[in-house]
N, C-alpha and C positions, 0 to 999 in steps of 0.2 A: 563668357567664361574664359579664361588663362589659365587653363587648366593640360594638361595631359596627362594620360593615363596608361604608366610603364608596368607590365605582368610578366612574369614569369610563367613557362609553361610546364614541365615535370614539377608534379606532385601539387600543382597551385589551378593552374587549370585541366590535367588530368589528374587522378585521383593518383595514380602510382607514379614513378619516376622512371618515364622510360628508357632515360640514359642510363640509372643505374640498373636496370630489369635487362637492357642490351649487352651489359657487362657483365651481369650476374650467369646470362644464357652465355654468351659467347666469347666472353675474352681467355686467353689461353696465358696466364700466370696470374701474380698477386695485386689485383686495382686496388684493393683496398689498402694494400700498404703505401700506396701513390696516396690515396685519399686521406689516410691520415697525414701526412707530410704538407696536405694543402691545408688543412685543417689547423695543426701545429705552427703554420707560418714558415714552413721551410720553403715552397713553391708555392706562385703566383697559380689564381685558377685557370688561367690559359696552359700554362706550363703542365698543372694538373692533367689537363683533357686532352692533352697532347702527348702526355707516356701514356695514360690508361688505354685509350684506342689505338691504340698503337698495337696494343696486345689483341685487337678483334678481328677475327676473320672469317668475316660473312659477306652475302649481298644484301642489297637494300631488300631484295624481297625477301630473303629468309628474314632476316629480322620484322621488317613488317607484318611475316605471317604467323612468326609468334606474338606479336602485340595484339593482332585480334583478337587475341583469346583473353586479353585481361586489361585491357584499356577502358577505362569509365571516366566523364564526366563531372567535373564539382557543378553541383547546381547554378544555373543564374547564370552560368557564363551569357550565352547569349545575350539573355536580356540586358548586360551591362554594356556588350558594343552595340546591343541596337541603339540602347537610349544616348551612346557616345555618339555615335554618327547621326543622332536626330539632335545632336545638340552641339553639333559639331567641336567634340572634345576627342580629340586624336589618343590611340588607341594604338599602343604599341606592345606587341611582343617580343621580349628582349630575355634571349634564353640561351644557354650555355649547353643546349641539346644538339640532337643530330636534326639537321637542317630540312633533311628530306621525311624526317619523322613529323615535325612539327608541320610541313606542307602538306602533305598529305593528310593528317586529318584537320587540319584546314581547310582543305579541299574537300573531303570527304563528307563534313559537319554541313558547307554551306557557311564559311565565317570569313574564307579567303577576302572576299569584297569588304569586311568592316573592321578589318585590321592591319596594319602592318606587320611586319616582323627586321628584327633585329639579332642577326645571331650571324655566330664564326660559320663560313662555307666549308662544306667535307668533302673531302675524295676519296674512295674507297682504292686502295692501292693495293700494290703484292706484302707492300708492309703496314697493312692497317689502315685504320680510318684514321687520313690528315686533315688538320682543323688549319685554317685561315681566319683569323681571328679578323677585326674590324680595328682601322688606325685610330690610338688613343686621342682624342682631342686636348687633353692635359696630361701630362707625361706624370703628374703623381698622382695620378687617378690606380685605386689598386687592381683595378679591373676591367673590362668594357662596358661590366653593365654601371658601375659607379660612374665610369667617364659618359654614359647618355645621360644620367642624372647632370653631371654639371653640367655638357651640353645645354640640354634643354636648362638649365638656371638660369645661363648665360643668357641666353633669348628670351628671358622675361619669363617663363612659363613657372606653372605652379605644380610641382610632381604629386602624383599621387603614386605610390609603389605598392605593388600586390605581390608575395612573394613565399617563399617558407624552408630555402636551403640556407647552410654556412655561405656559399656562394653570392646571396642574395644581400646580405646584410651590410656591407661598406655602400650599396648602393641604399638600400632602406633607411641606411640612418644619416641621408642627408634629405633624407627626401619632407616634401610640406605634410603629405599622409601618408601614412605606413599601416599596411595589414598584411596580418600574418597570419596563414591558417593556422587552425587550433590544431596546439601539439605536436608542433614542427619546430625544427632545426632555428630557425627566424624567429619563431616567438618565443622560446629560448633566450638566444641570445639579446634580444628585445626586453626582456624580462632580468636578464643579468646584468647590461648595460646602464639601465634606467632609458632605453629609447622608446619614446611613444610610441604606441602601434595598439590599432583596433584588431583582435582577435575574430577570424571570423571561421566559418564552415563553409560560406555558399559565398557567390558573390551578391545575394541583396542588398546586405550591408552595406557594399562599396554603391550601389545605386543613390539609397538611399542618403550617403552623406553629400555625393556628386549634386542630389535634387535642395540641399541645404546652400549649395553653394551657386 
């Protein structure tokens, strides 16, 4: 296989979106009028997650131990890196989240060993959570996660993209397979574009087309 397999974490392989659930609890003014503006095409989504946290003032453990309370699992996840790393098709997480959100249950699940991850680094400062984004590999790439999309093209590799944000989509629709969870942001825009994308709920589906291949 020449294959790799790029996910998204908020809202794709957790069921809620912890980034926005950390700003919804804690940010102290308006994210959402940032968020439309990334949306609108006024600001780049690095730009985006660089004024919204900005506005949050917590620790990693207060925010952590509100997530306990309402973090859940899409099904299948697992089973779709075991069968990656038994077929050795690399498996990357590449997420526009908090760093230490995604480590942690990472760590916690038992998934750290069968995946990578890719995302901006945060520090939690006197002025908010600052994002260090990762250097663009092609400078009109509109994003980071678009620019590992070309990356890995460039290297021969074949994408598969799992995703379901506004954020997700300049990387989904370069990609060789596209899924979007059903009734998300991504299969939306998927759907109004004409870009092809398997709609899914679990990740079986994505197994299943990986065992085609």
């Amino acid at each position: 296989m020449n294959l790799i397999v790029l996910c998204d974490f908020d809202g794709t392989i957790t069921k809620i979106d912890t980034a926005e659930f950390t700003l919804t609890k804690f940010a102290q003014g308006d994210w959402k009028a940032i968020d439309r503006q990334f949306e609108d095409g006024k600001i780049t989504l690095e730009e985006c997650l660089k004024r919204e946290f900005k506005l949050v003032a917590a620790s990693r453990q207060e925010i952590l131990n509100e997530l306990e309370k309402v973090v859940d699992f899409r099904p299948n996840f697992e089973e779709l890196a075991e069968y990656c790393r038994k077929n050795s098709v690399p498996f990357v997480v590449v997420s526009a989240g908090l760093d230490f959100i995604i480590d942690h249950y990472l760590k916690l699940e038992g998934w750290k060993e069968l995946v990578t991850t890719y995302t901006a680094r945060t520090a939690l400062t006197s002025n908010g959570i600052e994002f260090t984004f990762p250097k663009l590999f092609d400078k009109t790439s509109a994003n980071f996660k678009q620019d590992l999309v070309r990356q890995r093209k460039a290297e021969g590799r074949r994408i598969v993209y799992i995703g379901d944000g506004f954020g997700d989509y300049d990387a989904a629709r370069e990609a060789d397979y596209t899924f979007a969870i059903k009734d998300s942001r991504l299969a939306e825009l998927c759907e109004k574009h004409g870009v092809p994308c398997t709609i899914i709920v679990d990740f079986r589906e994505v197994i299943e087309t990986l065992k085609i291949e």
